[in-house]
C-alpha positions in Angstrom: 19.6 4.5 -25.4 17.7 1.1 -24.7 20.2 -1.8 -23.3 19.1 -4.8 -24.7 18.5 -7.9 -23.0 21.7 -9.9 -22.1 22.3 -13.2 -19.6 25.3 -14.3 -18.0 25.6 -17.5 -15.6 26.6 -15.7 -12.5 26.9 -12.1 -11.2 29.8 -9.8 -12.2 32.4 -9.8 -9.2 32.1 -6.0 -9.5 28.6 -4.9 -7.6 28.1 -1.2 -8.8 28.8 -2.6 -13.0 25.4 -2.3 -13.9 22.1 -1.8 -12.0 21.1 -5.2 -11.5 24.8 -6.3 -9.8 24.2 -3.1 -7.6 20.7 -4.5 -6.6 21.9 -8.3 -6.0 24.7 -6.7 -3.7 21.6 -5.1 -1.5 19.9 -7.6 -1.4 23.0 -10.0 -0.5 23.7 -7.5 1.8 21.1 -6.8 3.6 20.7 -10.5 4.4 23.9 -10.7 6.2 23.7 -7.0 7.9 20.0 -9.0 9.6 22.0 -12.0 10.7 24.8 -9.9 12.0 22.6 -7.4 13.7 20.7 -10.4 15.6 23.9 -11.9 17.4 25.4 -8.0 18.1 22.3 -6.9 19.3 21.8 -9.3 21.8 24.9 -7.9 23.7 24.2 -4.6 23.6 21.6 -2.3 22.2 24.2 0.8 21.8 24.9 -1.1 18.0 21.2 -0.5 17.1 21.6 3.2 16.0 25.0 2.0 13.3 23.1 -1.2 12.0 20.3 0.8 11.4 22.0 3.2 9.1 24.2 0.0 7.6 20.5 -0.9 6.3 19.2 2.5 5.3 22.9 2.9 3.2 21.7 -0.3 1.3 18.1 1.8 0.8 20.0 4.8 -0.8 22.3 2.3 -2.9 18.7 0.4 -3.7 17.3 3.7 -5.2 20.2 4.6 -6.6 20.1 1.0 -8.7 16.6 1.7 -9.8 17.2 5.1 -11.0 19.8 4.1 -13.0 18.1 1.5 -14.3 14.7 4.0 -15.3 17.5 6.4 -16.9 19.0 3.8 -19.0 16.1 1.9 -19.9 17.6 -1.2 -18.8 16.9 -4.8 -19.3 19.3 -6.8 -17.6 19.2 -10.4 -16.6 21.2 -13.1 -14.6 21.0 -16.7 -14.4 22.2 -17.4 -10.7 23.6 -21.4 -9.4 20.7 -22.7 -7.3 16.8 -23.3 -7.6 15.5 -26.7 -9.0 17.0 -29.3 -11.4 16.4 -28.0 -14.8 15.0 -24.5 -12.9 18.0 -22.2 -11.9 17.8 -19.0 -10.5 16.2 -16.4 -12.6 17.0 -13.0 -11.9 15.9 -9.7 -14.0 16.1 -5.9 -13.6 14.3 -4.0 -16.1 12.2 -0.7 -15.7 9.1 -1.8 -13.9 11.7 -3.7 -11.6 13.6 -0.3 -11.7 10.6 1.6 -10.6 9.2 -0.6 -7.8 13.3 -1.3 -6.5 13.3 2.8 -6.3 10.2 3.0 -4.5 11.8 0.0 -2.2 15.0 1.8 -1.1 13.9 5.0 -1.2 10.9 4.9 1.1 13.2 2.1 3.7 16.1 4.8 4.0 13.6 7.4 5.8 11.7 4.0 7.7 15.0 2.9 8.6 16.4 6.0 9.8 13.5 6.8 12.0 13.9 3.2 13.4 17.0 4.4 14.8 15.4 6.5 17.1 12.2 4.8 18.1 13.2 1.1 18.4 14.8 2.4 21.1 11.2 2.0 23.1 11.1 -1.8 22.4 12.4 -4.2 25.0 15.9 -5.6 24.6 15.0 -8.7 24.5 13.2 -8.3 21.3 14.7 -6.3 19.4 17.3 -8.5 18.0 14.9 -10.8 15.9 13.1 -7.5 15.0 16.1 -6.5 13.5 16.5 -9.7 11.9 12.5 -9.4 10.7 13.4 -6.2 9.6 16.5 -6.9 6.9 15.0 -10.3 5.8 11.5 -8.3 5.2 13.6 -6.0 3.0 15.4 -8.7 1.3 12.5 -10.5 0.5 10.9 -7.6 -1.1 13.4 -7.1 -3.4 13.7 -10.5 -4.2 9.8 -10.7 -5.8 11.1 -7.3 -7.7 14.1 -9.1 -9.2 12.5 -12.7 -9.6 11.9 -13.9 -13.1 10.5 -17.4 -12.9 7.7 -18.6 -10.9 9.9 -20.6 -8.7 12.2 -17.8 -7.6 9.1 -15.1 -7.4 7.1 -17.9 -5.4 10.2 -17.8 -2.5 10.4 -14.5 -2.4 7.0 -14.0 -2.1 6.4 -16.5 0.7 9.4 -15.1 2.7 8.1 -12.0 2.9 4.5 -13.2 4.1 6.7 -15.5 6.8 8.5 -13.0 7.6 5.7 -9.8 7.7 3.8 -12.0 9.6 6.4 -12.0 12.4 6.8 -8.4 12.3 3.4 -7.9 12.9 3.5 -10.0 15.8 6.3 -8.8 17.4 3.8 -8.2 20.6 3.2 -11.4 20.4 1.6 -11.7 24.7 -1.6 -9.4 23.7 -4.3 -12.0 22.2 -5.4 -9.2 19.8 -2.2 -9.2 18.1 -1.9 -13.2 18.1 -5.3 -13.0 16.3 -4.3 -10.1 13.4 -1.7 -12.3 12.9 -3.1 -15.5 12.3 -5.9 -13.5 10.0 -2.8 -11.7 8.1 -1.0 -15.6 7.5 -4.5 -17.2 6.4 -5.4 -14.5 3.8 -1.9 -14.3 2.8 -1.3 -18.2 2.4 -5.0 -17.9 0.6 -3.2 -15.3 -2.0 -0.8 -17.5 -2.2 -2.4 -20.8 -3.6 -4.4 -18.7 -6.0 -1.5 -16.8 -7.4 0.4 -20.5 -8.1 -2.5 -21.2 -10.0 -2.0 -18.0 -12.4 1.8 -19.4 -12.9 0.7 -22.7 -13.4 -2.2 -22.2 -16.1 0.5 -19.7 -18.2 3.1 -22.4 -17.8 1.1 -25.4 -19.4 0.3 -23.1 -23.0 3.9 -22.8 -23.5 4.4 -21.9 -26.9 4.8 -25.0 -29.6 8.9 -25.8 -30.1 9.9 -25.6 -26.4 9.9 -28.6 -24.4 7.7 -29.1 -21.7 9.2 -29.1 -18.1 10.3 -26.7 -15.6 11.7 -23.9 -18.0 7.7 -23.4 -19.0 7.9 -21.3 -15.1 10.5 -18.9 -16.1 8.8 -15.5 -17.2 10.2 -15.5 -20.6 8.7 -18.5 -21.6 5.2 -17.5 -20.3 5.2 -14.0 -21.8 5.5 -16.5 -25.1 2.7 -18.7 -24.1 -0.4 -18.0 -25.6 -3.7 -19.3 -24.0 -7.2 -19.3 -25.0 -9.4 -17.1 -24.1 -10.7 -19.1 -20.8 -7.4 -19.7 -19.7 -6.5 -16.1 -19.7 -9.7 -15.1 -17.7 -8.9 -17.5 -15.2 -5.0 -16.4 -14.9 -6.8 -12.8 -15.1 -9.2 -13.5 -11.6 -6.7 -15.6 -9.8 -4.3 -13.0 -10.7 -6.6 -10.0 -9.5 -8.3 -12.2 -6.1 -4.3 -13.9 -5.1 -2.6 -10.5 -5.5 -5.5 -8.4 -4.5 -5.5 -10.4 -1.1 -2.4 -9.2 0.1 -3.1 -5.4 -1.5 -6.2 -5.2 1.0 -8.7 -5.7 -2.6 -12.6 -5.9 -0.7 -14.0 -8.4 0.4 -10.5 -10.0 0.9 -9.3 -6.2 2.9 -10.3 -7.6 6.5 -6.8 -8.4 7.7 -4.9 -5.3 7.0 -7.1 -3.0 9.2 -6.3 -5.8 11.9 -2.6 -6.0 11.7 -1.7 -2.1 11.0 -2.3 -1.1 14.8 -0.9 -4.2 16.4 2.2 -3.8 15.0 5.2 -1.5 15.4 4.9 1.7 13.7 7.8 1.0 11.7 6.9 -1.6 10.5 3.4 -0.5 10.3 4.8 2.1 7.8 6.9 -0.8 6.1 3.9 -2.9 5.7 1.4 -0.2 4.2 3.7 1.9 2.4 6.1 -0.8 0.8 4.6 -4.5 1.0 1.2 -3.2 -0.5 2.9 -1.8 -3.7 4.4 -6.0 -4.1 0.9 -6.8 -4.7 0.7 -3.7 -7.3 3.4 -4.6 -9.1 2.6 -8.5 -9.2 -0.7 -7.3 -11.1 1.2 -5.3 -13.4 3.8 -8.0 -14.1 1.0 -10.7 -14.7 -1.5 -8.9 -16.9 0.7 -6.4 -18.8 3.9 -8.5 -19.0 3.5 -11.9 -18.8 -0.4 -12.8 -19.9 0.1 -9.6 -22.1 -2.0 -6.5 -23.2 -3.5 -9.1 -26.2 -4.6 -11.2 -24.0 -6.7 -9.1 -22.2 -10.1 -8.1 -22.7 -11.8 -4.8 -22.6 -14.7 -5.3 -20.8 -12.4 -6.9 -17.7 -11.3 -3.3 -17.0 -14.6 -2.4 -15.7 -15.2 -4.5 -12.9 -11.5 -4.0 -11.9 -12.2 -0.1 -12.1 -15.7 0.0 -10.2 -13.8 -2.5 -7.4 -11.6 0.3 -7.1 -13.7 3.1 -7.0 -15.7 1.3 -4.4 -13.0 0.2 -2.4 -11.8 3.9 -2.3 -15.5 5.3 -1.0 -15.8 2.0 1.5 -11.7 2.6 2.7 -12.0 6.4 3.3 -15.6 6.0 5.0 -14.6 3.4 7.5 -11.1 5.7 8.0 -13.4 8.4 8.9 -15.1 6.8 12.1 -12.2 5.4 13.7 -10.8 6.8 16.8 -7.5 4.3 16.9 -4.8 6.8 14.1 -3.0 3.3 12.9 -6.6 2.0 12.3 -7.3 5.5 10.9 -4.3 5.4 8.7 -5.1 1.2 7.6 -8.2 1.7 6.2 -6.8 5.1 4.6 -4.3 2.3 2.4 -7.6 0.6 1.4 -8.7 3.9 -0.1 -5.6 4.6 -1.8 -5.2 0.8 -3.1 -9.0 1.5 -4.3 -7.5 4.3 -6.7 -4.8 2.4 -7.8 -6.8 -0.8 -9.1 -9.2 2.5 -10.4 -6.1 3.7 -12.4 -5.4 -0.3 -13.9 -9.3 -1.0 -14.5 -9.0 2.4 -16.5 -5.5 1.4 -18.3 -6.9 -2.1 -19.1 -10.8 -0.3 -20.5 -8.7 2.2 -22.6 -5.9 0.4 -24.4 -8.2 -2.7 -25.5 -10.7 0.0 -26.7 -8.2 1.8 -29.2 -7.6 4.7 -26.8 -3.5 4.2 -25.6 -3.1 7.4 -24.9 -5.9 8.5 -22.0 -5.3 4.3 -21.3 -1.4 4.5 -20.6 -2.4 8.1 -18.6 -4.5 6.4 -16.2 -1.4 3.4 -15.9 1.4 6.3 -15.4 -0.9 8.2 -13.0 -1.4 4.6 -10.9 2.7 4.1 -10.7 2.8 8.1 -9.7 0.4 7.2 -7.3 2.0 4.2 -6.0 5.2 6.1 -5.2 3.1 8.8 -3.5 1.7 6.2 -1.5 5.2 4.8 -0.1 6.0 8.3 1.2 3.2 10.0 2.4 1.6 7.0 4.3 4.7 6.3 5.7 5.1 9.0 7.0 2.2 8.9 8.3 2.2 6.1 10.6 5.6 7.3 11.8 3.8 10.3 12.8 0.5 7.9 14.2 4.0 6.1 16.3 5.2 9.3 17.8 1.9 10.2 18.9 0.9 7.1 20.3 4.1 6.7 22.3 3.8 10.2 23.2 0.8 10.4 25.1 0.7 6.8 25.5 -2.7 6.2 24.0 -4.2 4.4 20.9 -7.2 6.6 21.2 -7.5 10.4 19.1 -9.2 11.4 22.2 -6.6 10.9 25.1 -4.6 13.3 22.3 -4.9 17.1 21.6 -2.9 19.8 22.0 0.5 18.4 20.3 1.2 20.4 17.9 2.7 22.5 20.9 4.4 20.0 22.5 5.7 18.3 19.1 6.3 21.2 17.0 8.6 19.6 14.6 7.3 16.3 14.2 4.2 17.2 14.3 5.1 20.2 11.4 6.5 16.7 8.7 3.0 15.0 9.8 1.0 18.6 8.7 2.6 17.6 5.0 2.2 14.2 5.0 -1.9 15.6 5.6 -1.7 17.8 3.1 -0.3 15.5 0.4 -2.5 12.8 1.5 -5.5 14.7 1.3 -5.1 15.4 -2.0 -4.4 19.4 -1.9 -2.6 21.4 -4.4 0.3 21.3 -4.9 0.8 18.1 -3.0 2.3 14.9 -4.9 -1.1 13.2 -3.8 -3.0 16.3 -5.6 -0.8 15.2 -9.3 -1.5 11.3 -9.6 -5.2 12.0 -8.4 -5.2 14.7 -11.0 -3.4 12.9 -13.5 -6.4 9.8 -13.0 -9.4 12.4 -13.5 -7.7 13.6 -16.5 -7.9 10.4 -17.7 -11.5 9.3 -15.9 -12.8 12.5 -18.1 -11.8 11.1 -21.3 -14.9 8.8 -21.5 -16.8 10.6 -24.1 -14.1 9.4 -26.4 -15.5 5.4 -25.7 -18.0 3.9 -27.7 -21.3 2.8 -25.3 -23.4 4.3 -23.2 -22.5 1.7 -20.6 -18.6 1.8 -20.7 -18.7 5.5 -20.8 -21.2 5.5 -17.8 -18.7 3.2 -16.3 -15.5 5.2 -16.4 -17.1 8.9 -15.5 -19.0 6.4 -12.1 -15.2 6.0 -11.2 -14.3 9.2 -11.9 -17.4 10.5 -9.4 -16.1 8.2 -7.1 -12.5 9.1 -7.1 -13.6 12.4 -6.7 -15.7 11.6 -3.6 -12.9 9.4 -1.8 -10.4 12.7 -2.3 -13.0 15.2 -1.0 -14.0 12.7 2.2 -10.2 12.1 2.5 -9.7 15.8 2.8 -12.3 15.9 5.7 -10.8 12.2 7.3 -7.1 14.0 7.7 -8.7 17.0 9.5 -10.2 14.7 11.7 -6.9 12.8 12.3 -4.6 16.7 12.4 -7.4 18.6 14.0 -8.2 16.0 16.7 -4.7 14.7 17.8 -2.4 18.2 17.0 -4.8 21.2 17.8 -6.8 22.0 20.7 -6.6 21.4 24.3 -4.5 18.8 25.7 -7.5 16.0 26.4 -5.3 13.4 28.8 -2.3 14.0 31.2 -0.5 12.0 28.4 -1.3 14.6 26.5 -0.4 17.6 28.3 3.2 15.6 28.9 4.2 15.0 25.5 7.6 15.8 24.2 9.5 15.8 20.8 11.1 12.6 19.5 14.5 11.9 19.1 17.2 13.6 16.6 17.2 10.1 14.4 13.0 9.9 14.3 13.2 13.3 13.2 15.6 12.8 10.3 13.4 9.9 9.4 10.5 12.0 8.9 12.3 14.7 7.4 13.5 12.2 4.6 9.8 11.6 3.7 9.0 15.1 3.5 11.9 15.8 1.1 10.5 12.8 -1.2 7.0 14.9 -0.8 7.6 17.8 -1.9 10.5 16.1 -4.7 7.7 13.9 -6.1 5.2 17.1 -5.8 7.6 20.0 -8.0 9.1 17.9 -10.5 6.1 15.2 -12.2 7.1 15.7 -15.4 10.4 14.2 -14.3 8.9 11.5 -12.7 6.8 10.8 -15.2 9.4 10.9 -17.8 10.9 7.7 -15.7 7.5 6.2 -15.3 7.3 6.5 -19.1 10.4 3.9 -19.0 8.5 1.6 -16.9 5.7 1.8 -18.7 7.0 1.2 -22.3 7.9 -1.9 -22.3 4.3 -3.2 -21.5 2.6 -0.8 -23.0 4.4 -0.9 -26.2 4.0 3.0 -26.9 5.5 5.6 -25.1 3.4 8.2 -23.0 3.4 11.1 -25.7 2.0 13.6 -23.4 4.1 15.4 -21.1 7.6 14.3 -20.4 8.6 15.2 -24.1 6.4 18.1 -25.1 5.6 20.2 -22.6 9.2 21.2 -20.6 10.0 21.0 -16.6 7.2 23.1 -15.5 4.2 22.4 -17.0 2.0 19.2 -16.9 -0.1 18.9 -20.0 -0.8 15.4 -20.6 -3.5 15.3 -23.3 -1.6 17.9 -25.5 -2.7 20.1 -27.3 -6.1 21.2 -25.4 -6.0 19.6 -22.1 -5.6 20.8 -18.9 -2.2 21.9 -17.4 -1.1 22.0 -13.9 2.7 23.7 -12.5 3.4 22.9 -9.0 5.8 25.4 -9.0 4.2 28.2 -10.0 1.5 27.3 -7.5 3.6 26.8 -5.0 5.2 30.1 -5.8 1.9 32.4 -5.8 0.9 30.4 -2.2 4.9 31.5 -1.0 3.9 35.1 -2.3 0.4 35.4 -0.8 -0.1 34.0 2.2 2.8 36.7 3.8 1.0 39.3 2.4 -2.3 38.2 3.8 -0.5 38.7 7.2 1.6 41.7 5.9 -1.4 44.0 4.3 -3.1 44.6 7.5 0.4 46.8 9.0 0.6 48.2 5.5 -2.6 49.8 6.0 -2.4 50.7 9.4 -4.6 48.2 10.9 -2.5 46.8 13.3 -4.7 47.5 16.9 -5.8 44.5 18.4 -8.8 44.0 20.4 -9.1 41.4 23.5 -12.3 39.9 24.7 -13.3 37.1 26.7 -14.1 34.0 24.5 -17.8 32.7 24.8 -17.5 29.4 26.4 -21.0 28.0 25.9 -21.9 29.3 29.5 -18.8 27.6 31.2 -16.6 29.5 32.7 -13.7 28.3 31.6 -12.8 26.3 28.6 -12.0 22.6 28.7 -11.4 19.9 26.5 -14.8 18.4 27.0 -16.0 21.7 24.7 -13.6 20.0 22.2 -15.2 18.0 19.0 -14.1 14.3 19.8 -13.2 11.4 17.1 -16.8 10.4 17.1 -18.9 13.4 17.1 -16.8 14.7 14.4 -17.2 11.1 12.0 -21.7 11.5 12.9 -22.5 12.8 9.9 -20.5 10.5 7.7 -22.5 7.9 9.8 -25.4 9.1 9.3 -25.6 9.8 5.3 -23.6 6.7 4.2 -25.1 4.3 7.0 -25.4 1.5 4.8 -21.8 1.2 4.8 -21.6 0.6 8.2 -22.7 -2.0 10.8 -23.2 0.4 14.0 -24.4 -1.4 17.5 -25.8 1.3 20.2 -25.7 0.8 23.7 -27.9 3.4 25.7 -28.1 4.2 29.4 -31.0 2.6 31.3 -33.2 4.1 33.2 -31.9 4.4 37.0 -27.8 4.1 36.1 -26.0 6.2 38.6 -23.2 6.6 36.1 -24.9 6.3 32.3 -23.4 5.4 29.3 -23.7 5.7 25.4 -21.6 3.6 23.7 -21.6 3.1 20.0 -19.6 1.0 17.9 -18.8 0.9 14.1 -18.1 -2.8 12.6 -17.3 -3.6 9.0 -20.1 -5.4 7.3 -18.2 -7.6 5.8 -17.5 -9.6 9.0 -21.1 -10.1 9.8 -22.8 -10.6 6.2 -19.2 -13.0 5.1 -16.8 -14.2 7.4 -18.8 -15.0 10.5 -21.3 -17.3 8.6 -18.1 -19.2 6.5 -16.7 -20.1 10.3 -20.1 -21.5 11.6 -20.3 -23.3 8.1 -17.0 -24.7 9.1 -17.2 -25.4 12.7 -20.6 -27.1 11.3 -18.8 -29.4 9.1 -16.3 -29.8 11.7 -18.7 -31.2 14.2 -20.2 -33.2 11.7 -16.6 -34.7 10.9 -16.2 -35.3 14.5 -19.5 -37.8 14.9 -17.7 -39.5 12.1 -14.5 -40.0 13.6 -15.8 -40.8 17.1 -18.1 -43.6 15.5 -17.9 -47.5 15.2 -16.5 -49.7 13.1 -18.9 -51.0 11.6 -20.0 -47.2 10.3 -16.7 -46.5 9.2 -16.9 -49.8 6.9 -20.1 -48.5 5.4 -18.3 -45.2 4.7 -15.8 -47.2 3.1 -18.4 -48.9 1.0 -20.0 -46.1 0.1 -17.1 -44.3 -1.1 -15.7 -47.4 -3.2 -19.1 -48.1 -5.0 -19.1 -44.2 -5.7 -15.9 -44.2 -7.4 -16.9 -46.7 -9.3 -19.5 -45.3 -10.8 -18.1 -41.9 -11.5 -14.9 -43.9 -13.1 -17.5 -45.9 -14.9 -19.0 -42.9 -16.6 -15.7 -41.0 -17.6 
């Protein structure tokens, strides 16, 4: 049963009464357990382990909010004292809010918990405004979820860019990190001023019988506004370029490969597996909730599905050929982001084309995805974090060997591969299933090139999963198996009770998300409704707990559970058939070592040899500088390096264009007078003359 909408002037003095007073109470309360955290911490670190949990219990009461909220169906809203004059506070909670809140506090309890642990590693002196960084970062986060005006959404926002930025540099003495940092703020800030625009164009085609003013930026009055048809284009691309800066969306990607490895792992994993999905659901809220689904064109879903299949190819490639695993694991989110935008350019193509059903198929399998995305690449970079302060080394080959050394930590990171790679019956395996189910439906489309369109970002999805496949071999096969390839390496030990918890969280919202999709999609479907205006009548209601069939009654099905079930049942008797028959002897034999003697690491594939023949088939995706040994060196040297293109063939000729005009404008100002008074002329007599022609 739906709630319907309701408002009241201030919050209900009782915080668990409905989902959204559960949610303000979080966020309230995280905000004071930062500032508290910052003064306690500073006289003594002990505290760090009990305020760490204090924010993870807020995490579990987040996700409890939004479940609650998904189950219900709710709709709830608050007008709170504050804001501007004639602008108040406007909070909301309904299910997309619900969805994204869920993904909020469910993937920060396992971050947080593991923070416990590994903080521990950080020097005292910063940890208390990391701490700080940390609860304002989640607060802020929630905040865009909840906001519903531009004003409110607008704060939020730009707290959390402050306030990520900080986080990322928390090393703030290395010059490379000073450097991601400033990149991260410019492109943010960049997102920023384009995103305003979106609000403001939506805002000034308010609806006829409202009067103009500040209440044209609450949401409800711009989901009533109704612009023409080159107003909503340009709220569509400012939308797409403001949000798509801070989601990583190529060309505008080049900061988040930058300020993954600089910063902590934590908040490495926070950053990727949390503050990406804001940008996600800004999209979401902007073209399917406030501009609306009439507003939008069909055509516009091709160029934002061919982005995405491209950014998924370009994010996986470049993933494949580095050696640093944060930098590894950075562009990885670029590949993942690429499928999401895939899944909206696919949503957006489908339902303005008279297809809802494959169209809100391709939107459910994008939210299943983004959820997927929290967990798995979370946990991730926590795993990346225990390596790296294992062996002491940001390089896959000064690793090797620690699956031996790390067996349970490194046994989580083996499922965060596998779900990541896309393997059945991994969660990653159902959205990315879920989208081809939908990519295949493009014989139903009328054109040759729309239906070309949709199955070249269906091939491309499918070639970003397979190369993913091959990038997390790379990253498992390289830094877990093997020989040991540095003393680091060969020194390594398991991480710490609370780091291990952490991870274990993440694994257990895995394999959750991976056996029951019919649930989760049944509480997508919620989220989904109200944009969509039709429910997804595929597989929550028709096809029971354990089969997936989402394009009843002939389409193709998929049950986790029975898969993993006949893996559980066959891989022991793989091992147990040979003593059934008999065939237990065993024969020992020298290993062929390639005529060495003995083996050594150096017989080991490294980061780079492994990554060649990516390099060498899809070159044009790279920019690759080679540095051979000259003739005579006592000690030669091949060194070869792998650049994005983007840097060389974009942002290095817009900063000489730049520090051009800035030289010019320095002639200027370091000029006479009587040049600045023919400046001055020259500017007045052209004003005049453009004022004389308007």
């Amino acid at each position: 049963m739906e709630e319907s909408p309701s408002a009241s002037p201030l919050p209900s003095m009782t915080p668990f009464s409905d989902p959204l007073d559960t949610s303000l109470f979080v966020l309230l309360g995280w905000g004071i357990a930062g500032v508290l955290g910052f003064f306690l911490l500073q006289r003594s670190r002990i505290l760090l382990g009990p305020l760490s949990l204090l924010l993870a219990a807020g995490g579990i009461i987040l996700a409890s909010s939004g479940i609650r909220g998904l189950v219900r169906g709710s709709d709830l809203r608050q007008v709170l004292p504050g804001g501007l004059p004639g602008l108040p506070f406007h909070v909301r909670q309904d299910p997309l809010s619900s969805f994204f809140l869920l993904i909020l506090g469910g993937a920060a309890t396992g971050i947080l918990l593991f923070s416990a642990g590994y903080l521990k590693s950080l020097p005292p002196s910063r940890l208390p405004a990391y701490f700080l960084r940390t609860a304002l970062f989640l607060a802020s986060m929630e905040g865009v979820f909840l906001a519903d005006d531009a004003y409110v959404f607008m704060v939020f926002w730009e707290i959390m860019a402050l306030v990520s930025y900080a986080l990322v540099v928390t090393e703030s003495d290395r010059e490379e990190v000073r450097n991601a940092g400033f990149l991260y703020l410019l492109m943010a800030h960049f997102g920023s001023l384009l995103i305003m625009v979106a609000f403001f164009v939506l805002a000034s085609h308010e609806p006829s019988g409202l009067s103009p003013g500040l209440s044209a930026f609450t949401f409800e009055s711009m989901r009533t506004s109704a612009p023409p048809t080159g107003a909503a284009l340009l709220v569509f691309i400012c939308a797409l370029l403001g949000f798509g800066a801070k989601a990583g969306l190529i060309p505008l990607h080049v900061w988040l490969p930058e300020a993954h490895p600089v910063a902590p792992s934590p908040a490495s994993a926070l950053l990727s597996g949390i503050m990406l999905k804001t940008a996600i659901y800004g999209i979401l809220r902007v073209f399917f909730g406030l501009l609306g689904l009439g507003h939008l064109d069909y055509t516009w879903g091709v160029p934002v599905l061919l982005a995405g299949g491209l950014m998924a190819l370009f994010g996986i490639l470049h993933a494949l050929v580095q050696s640093d695993p944060k930098k590894l694991l950075a562009y990885s989110s670029i590949e993942n982001i690429g499928i999401l935008f895939l899944g909206i350019g696919l949503a957006i193509l489908y339902m303005r084309s008279g297809h809802s059903l494959a169209g809100e198929i391709a939107l459910a399998a994008s939210l299943y995805h983004a959820i997927n995305h929290a967990f798995f690449k979370s946990l991730l970079f926590m795993g990346a974090g225990t390596m790296i302060h294992a062996t002491g080394s940001h390089d896959l080959n000064g690793m090797g060997g620690l699956l031996r050394r790390m067996p349970v930590s490194g046994g989580f990171v083996l499922v965060g591969v596998l779900c990541i790679a896309g393997l059945p019956p991994g969660n990653g395996f159902v959205s990315e299933w879920l989208l081809l189910q939908a990519a295949l439906q493009a014989g139903s489309l009328s054109g040759t090139l729309l239906r070309s369109a949709v199955l070249l970002g269906g091939a491309l999805l499918v070639l970003a999963s397979a190369l993913a496949a091959m990038g997390f071999v790379k990253f498992y096969g390289i830094g877990y198996l093997g020989l040991p390839r540095s003393e680091g390496a060969r020194n390594a030990h398991d991480v710490s009770a609370a780091e291990k918890i952490g991870m274990a969280w993440m694994v257990a919202g895995c394999l959750l998300l991976a056996l029951s999709p019919v649930r989760m999609l049944g509480w997508i479907e919620q989220a989904l409704r109200p944009l969509t205006g039709a429910p997804l009548s595929g597989s929550p209601s028709l096809t029971g707990w354990l089969w997936l069939l989402p394009l009843p009654p002939r389409g193709a099905t998929f049950s986790p559970v029975i898969l993993l079930g006949i893996l559980a049942i066959l891989l022991p008797l793989a091992l147990l058939i040979p003593r059934l028959f008999g065939k237990t002897s065993r024969r020992q034999s020298p290993v062929w070592g390639c005529g060495y003697g003995t083996r050594t690491f150096r017989m080991q594939d490294s980061a780079g040899s492994f990554a060649q023949p990516i390099r060498h088939f899809f070159a044009n995706f790279f920019l690759m500088k080679r540095h051979l040994p000259e003739p005579g060196e006592k000690r030669p040297t091949f060194e070869l390096t792998v650049e994005d293109p983007h840097w060389a063939y974009l942002y290095r000729p817009i900063l000489r264009l730049f520090q051009s005009l800035a030289g010019l404008a320095e002639k200027v100002r370091s000029g006479r007078i009587s040049v600045y008074l023919v400046y001055s002329f020259g500017t007045l007599i052209f004003l005049l003359t453009v004022f004389r022609w308007m």
